[in-house]
ROZALUM-950007 format. One record per residue (C-alpha): residue number from 1; residue in three letters; x, y, z. Coordinates in steps of 0.2 Angstrom, whole numbers, plus 5000, padded with zeros to 4 digits. Last residue first. Example, Ala and Ser with C-alpha at 12.3 -4.5 7.8 and 13.67 -1.06 7.14 Angstrom:
BEGIN
+-----+------+------+------+------+
| pos | code |    X |    Y |    Z |
+-----+------+------+------+------+
|   2 |  ser | 5068 | 4995 | 5036 |
|   1 |  ala | 5062 | 4978 | 5039 |
+-----+------+------+------+------+
***
This chain:
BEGIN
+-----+------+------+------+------+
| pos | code |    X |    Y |    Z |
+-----+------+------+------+------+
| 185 |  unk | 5049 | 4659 | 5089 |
| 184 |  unk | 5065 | 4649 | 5090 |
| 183 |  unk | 5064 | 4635 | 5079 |
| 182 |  unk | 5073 | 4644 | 5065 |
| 181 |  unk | 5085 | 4648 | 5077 |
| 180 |  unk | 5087 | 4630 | 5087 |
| 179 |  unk | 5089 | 4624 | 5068 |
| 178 |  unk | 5103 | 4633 | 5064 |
| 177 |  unk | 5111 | 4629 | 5081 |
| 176 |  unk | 5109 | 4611 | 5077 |
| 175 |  unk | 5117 | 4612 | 5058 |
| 174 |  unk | 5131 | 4623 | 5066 |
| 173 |  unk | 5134 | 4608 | 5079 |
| 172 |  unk | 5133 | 4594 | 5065 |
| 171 |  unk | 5148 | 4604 | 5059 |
| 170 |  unk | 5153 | 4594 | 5040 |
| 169 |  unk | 5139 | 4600 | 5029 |
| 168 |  unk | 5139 | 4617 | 5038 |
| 167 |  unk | 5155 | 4621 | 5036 |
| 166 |  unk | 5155 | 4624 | 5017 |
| 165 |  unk | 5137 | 4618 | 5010 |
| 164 |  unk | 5120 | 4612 | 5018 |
| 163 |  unk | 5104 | 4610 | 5010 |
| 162 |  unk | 5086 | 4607 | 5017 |
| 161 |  unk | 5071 | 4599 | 5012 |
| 160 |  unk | 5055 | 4597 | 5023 |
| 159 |  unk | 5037 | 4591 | 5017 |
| 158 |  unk | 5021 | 4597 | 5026 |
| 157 |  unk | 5007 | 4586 | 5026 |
| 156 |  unk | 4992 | 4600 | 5031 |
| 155 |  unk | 4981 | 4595 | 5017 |
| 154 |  unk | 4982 | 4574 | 5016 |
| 153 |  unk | 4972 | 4571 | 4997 |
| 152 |  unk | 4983 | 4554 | 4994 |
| 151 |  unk | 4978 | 4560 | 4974 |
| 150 |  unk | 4973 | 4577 | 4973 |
| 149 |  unk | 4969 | 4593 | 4985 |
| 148 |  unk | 4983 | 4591 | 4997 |
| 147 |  unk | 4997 | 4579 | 4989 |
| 146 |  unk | 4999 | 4589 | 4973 |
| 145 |  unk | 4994 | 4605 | 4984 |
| 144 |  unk | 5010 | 4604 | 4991 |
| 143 |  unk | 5015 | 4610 | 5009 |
| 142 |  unk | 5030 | 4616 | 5009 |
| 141 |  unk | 5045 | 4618 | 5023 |
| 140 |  unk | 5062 | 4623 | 5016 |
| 139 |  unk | 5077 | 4622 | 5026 |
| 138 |  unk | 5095 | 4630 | 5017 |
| 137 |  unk | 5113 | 4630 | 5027 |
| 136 |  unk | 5127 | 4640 | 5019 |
| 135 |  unk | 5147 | 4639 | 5025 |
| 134 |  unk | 5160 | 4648 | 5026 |
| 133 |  unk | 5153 | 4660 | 5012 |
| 132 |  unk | 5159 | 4665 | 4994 |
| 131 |  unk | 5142 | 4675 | 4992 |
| 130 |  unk | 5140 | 4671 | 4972 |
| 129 |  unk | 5143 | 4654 | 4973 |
| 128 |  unk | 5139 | 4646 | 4991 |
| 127 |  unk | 5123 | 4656 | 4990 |
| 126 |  unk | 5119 | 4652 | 4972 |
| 125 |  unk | 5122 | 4630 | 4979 |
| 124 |  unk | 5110 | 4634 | 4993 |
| 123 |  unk | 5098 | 4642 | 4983 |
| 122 |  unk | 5098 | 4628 | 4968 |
| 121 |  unk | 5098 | 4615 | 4981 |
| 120 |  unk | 5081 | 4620 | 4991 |
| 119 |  unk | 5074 | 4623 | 4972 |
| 118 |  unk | 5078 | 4606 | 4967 |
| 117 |  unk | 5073 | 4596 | 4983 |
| 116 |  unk | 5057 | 4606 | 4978 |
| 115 |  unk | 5054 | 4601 | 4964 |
| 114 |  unk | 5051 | 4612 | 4949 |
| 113 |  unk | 5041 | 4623 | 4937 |
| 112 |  unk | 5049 | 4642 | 4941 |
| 111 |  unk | 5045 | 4655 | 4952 |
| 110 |  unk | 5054 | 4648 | 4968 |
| 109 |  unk | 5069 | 4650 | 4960 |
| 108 |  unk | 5071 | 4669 | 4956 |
| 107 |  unk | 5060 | 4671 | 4973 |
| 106 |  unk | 5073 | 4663 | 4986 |
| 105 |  unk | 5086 | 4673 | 4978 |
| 104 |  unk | 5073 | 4691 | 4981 |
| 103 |  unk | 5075 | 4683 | 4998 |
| 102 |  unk | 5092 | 4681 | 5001 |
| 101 |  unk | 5093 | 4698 | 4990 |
| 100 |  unk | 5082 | 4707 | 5005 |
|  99 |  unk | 5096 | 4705 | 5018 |
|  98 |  unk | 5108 | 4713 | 5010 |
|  97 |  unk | 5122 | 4704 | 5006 |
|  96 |  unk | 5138 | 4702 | 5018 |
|  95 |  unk | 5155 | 4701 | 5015 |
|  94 |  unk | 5173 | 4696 | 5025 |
|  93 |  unk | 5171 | 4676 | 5024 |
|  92 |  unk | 5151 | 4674 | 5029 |
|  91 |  unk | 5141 | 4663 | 5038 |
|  90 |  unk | 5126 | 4657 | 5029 |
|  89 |  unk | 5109 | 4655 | 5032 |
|  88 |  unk | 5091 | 4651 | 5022 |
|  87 |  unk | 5075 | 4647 | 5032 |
|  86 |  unk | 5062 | 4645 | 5016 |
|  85 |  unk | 5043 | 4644 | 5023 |
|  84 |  unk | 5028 | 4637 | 5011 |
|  83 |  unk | 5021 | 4635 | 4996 |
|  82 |  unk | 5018 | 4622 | 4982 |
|  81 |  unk | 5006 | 4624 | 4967 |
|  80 |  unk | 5000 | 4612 | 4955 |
|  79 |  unk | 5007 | 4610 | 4937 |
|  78 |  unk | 5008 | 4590 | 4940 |
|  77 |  unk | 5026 | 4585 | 4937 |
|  76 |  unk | 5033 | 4602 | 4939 |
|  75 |  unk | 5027 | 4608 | 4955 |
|  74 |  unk | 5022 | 4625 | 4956 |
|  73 |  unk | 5031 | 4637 | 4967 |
|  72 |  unk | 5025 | 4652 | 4981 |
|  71 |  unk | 5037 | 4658 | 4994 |
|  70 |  unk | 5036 | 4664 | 5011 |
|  69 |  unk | 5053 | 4670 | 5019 |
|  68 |  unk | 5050 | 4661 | 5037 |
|  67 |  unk | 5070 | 4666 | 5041 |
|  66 |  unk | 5085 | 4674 | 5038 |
|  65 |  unk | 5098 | 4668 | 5045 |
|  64 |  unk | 5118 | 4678 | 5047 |
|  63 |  unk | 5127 | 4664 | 5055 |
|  62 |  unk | 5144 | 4669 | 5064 |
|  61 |  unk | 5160 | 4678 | 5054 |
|  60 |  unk | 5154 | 4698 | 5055 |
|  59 |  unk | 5167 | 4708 | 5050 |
|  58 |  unk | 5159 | 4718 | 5036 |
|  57 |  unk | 5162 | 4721 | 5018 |
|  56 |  unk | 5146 | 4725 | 5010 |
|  55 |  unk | 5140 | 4716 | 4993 |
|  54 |  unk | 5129 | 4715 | 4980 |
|  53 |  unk | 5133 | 4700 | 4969 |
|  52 |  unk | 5119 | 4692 | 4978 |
|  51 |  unk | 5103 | 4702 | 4968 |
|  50 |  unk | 5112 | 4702 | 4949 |
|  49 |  unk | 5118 | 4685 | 4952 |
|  48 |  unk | 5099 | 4677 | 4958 |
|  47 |  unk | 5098 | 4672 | 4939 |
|  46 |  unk | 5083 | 4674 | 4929 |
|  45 |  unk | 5080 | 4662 | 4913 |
|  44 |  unk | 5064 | 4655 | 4922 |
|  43 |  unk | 5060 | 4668 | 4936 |
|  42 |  unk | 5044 | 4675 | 4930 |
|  41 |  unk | 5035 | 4657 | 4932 |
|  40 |  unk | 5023 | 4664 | 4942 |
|  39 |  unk | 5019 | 4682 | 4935 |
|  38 |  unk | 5021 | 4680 | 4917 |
|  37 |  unk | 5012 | 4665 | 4918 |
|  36 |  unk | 4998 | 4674 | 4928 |
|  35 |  unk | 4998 | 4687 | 4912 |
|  34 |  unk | 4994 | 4671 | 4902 |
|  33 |  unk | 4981 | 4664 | 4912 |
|  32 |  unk | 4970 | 4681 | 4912 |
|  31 |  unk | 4970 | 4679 | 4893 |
|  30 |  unk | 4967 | 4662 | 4892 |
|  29 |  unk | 4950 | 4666 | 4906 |
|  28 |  unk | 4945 | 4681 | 4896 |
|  27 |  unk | 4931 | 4670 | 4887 |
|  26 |  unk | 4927 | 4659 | 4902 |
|  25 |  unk | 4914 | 4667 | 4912 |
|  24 |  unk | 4903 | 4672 | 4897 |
|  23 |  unk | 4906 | 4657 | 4889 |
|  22 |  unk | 4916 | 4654 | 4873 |
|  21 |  unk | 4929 | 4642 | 4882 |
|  20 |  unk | 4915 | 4630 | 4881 |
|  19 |  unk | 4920 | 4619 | 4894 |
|  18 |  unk | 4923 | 4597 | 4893 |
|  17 |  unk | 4941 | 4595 | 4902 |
|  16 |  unk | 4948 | 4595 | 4885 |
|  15 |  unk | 4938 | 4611 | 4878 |
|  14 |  unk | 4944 | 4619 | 4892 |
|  13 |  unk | 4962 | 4614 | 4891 |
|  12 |  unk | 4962 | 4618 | 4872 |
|  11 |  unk | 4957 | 4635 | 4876 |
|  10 |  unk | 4971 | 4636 | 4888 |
|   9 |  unk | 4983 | 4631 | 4874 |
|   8 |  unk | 4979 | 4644 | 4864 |
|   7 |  unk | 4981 | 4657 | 4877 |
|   6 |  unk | 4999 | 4650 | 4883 |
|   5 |  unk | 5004 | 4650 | 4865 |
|   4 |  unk | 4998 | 4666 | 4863 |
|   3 |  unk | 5007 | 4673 | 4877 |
|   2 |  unk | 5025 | 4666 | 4874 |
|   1 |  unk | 5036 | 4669 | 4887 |
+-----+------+------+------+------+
***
């Protein structure tokens, strides 16, 4: 990541928007901007390999969900954030991950400019790739602020994206019984 890019190009925003980046609450701003960058958009040229390649053997062959993992993104056509709940599952063939790498695999793509029917895809499809499952099965719920703060303006629209691979794309009863446990409070 390029900080003084990032820093330049803030104080161009300002000046665009009609600030003087030269005022007292605005002169650390670029700077404060570009660590964020480092922050929110840290998982661009990451890959959720190192996290899901480690492994356990285990017995275990019914649906292994972890659910409500919070997440934080930023839409890519309007540079505004999106957050919510990812409910990511998969039945595995022999191994297991740790519970923490589905999460940590949510975050690699979460922290990046994009969409999310994107980012529910890229999970499922790293799941399926690196876990060698039965079958995976991914539901996001966001709320994006491109549709909240801006624009049709409707805070509390929730949009819902999910993924299926392996047994789950073909087993409507899998893809049910996910759901009841996600639903299950």
């Amino acid at each position: 990541m390029d900080s003084e890019k990032i820093k330049k190009a803030v104080r161009l925003f300002l000046e665009g928007i009609g600030e003087n980046p030269d005022r007292e609450g605005l002169l650390e701003t670029p700077d404060r901007v570009a660590r964020m960058c480092e922050e929110i958009y840290g998982g661009l040229g990451k890959s959720p390999k190192e996290h899901l390649l480690k492994q356990f053997t285990a017995d275990n062959s019914e649906i292994v969900l972890v659910k409500d993992i919070t997440f934080y993104s930023t839409c890519e056509h309007h540079l505004l954030p999106f957050y919510g709940k990812a409910h990511v599952a998969y039945i595995p063939k022999g191994k297991v991950v740790g519970l923490s790498k589905l999460a940590r695999a949510v975050e690699v793509y979460a922290r990046r400019p994009q969409i999310q029917e994107q980012l529910t895809c890229q999970i499922a499809d790293a799941l399926e790739k690196y876990l060698k499952p039965k079958g995976v099965m991914v539901m996001i719920e966001a709320e994006h602020m491109c549709m909240s703060m801006r624009g049709i303006k409707k805070p509390g629209s929730l949009t819902v994206t999910y993924g299926t691979r392996g047994c789950f794309a073909d087993d409507f009863n899998k893809q049910k019984m996910f759901m009841e446990m996600v639903k299950n409070d």
